[in-house]
C-alpha positions as CSV (number, residue, x, y, z in Angstrom):
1,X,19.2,-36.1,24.3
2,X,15.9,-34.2,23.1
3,X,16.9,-30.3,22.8
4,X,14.0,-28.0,22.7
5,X,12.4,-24.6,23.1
6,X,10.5,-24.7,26.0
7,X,6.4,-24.5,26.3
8,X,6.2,-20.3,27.3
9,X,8.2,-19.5,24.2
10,X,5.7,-21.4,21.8
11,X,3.0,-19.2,22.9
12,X,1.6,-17.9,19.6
13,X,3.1,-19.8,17.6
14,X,1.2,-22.2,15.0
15,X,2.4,-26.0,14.6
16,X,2.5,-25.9,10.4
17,X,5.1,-29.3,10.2
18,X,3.2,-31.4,12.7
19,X,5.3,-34.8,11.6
20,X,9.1,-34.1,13.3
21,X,10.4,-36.5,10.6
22,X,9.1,-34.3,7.6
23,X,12.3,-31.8,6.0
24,X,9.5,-28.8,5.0
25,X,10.3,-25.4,4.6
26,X,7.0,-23.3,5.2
27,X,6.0,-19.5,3.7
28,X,4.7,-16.6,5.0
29,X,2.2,-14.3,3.0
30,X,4.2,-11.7,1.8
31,X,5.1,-8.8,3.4
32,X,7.1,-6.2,1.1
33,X,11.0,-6.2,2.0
34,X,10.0,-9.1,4.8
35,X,10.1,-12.6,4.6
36,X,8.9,-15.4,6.9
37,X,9.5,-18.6,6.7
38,X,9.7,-22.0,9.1
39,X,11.6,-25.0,8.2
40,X,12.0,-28.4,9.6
41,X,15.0,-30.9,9.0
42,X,17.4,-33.6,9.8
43,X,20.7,-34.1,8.8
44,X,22.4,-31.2,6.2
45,X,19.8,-29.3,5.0
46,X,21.8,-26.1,3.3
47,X,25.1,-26.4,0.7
48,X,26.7,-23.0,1.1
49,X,24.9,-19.9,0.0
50,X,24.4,-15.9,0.3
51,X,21.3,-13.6,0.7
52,X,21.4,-10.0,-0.1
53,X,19.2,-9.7,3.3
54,X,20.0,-9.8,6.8
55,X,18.7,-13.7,8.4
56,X,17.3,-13.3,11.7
57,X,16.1,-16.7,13.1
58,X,14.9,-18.4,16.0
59,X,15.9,-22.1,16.6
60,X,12.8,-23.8,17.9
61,X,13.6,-27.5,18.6
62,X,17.1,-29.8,18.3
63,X,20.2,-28.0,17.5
64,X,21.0,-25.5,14.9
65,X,24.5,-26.1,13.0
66,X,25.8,-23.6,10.1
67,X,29.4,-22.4,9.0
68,X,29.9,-18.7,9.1
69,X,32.6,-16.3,8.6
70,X,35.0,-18.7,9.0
71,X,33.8,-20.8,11.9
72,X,31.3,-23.3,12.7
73,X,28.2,-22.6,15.2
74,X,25.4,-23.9,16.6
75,X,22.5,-22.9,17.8
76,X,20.2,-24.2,20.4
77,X,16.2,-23.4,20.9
78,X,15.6,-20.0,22.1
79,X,19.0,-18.7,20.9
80,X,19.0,-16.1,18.4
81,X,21.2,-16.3,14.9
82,X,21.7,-13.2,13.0
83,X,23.8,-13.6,9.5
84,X,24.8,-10.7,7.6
85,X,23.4,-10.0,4.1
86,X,26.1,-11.2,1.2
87,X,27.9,-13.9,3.7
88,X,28.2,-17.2,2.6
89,X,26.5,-19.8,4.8
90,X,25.2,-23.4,5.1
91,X,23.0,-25.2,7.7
92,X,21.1,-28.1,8.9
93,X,20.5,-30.5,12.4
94,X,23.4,-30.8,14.1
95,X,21.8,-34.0,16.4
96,X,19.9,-37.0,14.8
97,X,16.6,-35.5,16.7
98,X,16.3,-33.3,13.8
99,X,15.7,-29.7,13.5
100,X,13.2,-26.9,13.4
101,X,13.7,-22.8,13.2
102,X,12.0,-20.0,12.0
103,X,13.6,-17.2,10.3
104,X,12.9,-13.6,8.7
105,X,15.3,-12.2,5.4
106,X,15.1,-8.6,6.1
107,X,16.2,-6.2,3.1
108,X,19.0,-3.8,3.6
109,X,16.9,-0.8,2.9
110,X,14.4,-1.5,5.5
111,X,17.3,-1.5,8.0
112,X,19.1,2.2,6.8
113,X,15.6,3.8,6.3
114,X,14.7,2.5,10.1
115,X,17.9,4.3,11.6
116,X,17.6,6.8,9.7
117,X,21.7,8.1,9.7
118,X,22.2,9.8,6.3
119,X,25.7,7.9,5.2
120,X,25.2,4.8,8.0
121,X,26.4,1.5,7.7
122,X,24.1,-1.7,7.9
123,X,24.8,-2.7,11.4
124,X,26.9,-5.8,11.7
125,X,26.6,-8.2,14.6
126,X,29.6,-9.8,14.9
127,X,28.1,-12.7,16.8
128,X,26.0,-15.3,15.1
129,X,24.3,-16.8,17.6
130,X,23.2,-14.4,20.1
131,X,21.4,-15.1,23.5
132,X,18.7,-12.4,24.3
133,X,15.4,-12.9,25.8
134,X,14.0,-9.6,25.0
135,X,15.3,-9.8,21.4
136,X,14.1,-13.2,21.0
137,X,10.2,-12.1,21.9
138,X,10.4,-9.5,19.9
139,X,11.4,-11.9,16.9
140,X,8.2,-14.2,17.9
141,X,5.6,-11.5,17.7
142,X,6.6,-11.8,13.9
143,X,7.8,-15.1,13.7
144,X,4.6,-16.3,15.4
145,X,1.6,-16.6,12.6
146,X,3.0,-16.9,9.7
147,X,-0.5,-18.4,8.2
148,X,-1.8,-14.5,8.6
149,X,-0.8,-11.8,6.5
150,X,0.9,-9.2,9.4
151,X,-0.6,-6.0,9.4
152,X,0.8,-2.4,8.1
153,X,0.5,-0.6,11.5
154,X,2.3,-3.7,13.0
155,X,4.7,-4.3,10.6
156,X,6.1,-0.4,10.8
157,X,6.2,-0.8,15.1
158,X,8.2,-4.5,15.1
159,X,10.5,-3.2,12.9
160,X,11.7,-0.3,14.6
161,X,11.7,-2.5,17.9
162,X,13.6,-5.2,16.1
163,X,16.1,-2.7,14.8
164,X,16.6,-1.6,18.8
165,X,18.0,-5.3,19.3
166,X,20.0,-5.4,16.4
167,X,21.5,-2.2,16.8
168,X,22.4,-2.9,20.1
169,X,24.2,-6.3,19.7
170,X,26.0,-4.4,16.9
171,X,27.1,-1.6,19.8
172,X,26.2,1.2,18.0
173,X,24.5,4.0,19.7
174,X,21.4,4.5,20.4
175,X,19.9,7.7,18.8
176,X,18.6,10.0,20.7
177,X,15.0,11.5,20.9
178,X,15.2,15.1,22.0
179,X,11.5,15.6,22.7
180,X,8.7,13.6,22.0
181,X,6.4,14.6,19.1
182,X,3.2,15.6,21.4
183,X,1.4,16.8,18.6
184,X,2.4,14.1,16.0
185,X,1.8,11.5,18.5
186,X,-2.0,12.5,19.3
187,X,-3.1,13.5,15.6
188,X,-2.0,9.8,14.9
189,X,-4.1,9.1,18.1
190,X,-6.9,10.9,17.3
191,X,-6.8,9.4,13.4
192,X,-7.1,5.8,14.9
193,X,-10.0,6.7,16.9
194,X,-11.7,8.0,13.9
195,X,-10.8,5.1,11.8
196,X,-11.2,1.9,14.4
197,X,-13.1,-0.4,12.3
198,X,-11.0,-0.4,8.9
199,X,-7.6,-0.9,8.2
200,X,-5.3,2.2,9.0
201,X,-2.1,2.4,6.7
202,X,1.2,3.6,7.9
203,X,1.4,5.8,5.1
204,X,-1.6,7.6,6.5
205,X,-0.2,8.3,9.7
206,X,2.8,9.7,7.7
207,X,0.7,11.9,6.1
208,X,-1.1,13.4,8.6
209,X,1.7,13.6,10.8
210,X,4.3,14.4,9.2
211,X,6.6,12.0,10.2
212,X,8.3,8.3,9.0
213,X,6.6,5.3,10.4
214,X,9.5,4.2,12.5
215,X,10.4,8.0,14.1
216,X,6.0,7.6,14.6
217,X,6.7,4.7,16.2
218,X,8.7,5.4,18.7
219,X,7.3,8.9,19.7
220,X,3.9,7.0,19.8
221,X,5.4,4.7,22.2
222,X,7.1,7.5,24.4
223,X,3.9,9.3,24.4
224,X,1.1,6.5,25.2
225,X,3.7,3.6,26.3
226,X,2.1,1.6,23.6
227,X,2.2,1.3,19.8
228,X,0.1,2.7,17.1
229,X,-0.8,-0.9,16.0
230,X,-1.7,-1.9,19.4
231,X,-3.8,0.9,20.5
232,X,-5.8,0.4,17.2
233,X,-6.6,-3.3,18.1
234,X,-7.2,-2.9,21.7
235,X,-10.2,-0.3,20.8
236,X,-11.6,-2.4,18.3
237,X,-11.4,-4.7,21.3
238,X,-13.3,-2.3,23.9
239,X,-16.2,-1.3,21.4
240,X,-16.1,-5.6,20.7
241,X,-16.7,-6.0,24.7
242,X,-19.1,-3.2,24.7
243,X,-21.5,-5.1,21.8
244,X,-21.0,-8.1,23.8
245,X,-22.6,-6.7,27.0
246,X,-25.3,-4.9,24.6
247,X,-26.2,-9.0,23.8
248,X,-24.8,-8.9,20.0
249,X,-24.0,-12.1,18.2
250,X,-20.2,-12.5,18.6
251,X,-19.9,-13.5,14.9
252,X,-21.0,-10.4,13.8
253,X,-19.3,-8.5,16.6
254,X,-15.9,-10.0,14.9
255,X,-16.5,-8.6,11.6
256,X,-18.3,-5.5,13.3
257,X,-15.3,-4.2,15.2
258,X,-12.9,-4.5,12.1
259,X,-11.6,-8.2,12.5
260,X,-10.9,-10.6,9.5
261,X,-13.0,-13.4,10.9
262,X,-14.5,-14.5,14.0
263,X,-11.1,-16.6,15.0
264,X,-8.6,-13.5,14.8
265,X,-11.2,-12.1,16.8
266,X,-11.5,-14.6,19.6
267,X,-7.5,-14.9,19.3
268,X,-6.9,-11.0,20.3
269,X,-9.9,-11.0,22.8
270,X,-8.2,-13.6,24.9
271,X,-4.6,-12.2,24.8
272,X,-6.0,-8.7,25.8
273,X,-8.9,-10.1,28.5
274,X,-7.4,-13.3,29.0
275,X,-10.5,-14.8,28.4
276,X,-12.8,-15.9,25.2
277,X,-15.7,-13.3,24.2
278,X,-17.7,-16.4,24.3
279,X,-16.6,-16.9,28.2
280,X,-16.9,-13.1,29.0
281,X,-20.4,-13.1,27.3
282,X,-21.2,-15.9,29.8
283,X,-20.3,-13.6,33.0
284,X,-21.4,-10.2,32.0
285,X,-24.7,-12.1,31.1
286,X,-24.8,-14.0,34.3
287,X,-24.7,-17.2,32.7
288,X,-24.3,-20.6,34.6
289,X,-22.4,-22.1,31.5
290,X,-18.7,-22.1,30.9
291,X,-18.5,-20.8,27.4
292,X,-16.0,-21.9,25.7
């Protein structure tokens, strides 16, 4: 029997390992106190080991076997499997069809600073393989490119929503935000309007706001419904369509509007228009060709 993830939950997500048969383990740029990685496998593919990080993986395709704590589990796609930093673990397929996953090691301090409770604990989850659709997307928007570098802005805004999940299925309490931060909120607004074609850096936002990235975060998201990272790209994304109906070259529109090349460009465009520039170029110009 063929166990796999199923087509919607690929969305995003780049085919690095395209032979099934191939045991690979694939990097991530790095990303400081995050690590990405996608590996592919049959038969054992860990002997027992510890991280000093939290695991936090996605099981993609066959089925996903590790002992943990005692027990052994298994994981099939779509489920979730969240190991504790400093447990001893191993892994590998648990079918002949072979395995494939994606995980992130995130460090302890990332975790503390994020919940920000002077004299907290890291939050355990005490089960390893957790079923969550909600926690599992957020995982993706992460786990999904790992040939691109993930951006600061980003970065700062998954995290925090990551730590939501995690904090959750480890039944701690959900801190409460008394009021939003109005005022912190739309100077980081403003800032991102002034600054929409270069890269904007958390720690500037802290700066001028006077407030951590993660706290930012989620007043920025109770004030705007959206994240600092995502209202960023979908203005660079406006002024792009607004240069495309002015009739300028869509390569240079890419660079133009603050994007690393003209496919990052054409990869946003569509998830935010849910069409190409090149095809939205074609209508707004009146053209009888289906762009591509």
């Amino acid at each position: 029997m063929s166990h796999g993830l199923d087509g919607e939950a690929f969305q995003g997500l780049g085919r690095l390992c395209v032979d099934t048969a191939e045991n690979c383990v694939i990097s991530a740029p790095d990303c400081v106190g995050m690590e990405r990685i996608e590996a592919r496998f049959h038969g054992s593919a860990f002997d027992l080991h510890r991280h000093d990080t939290y695991a936090i993986g996605v099981t993609l395709h066959g089925v996903q076997t590790f002992r943990y704590r005692g027990a052994t589990h298994h994981s099939l796609p779509g489920q979730i499997i969240v190991l504790h930093p400093d447990e001893l673990h191993d892994g590998g397929a648990g079918t002949e069809d072979g395995l494939r996953y994606r995980m992130l090691y995130l460090e302890p301090s990332i975790v503390l600073d994020c919940l920000d409770t002077i004299g907290a604990s890291l939050p355990f989850v005490r089960e390893a393989v957790v079923t969550d659709p909600v926690f599992r997307t957020r995982l993706l928007l992460a786990l999904g490119p790992l040939d691109q570098k993930l951006d600061d802005l980003f970065v700062a805004d998954f995290i925090a929503q990551l730590m939501q999940s995690l904090a959750r299925h480890a039944g701690l309490q959900a801190k409460p935000i008394p009021r939003t931060a109005w005022r912190a909120a739309n100077l980081a607004r403003d800032y991102l309007e002034d600054n929409v074609f270069r890269i904007v850096r958390s720690e500037e936002l802290e700066a001028i706001t006077g407030l951590d990235r993660y706290a930012l975060s989620r007043h920025f998201r109770a004030a705007f419904s959206t994240s600092p990272h995502r209202f960023l790209l979908m203005r660079r994304l406006q002024r792009a369509r607004r240069m495309i109906e002015a009739g300028e070259p869509l390569a240079q529109i890419a660079i133009a509007a603050g994007f690393s090349d003209q496919s990052h460009f054409n990869r946003h465009f569509k998830k935010a228009f849910g069409v190409t520039p090149g095809r939205w170029s074609a209508l707004v110009h009146g053209s009888s060709a289906a762009a591509a």
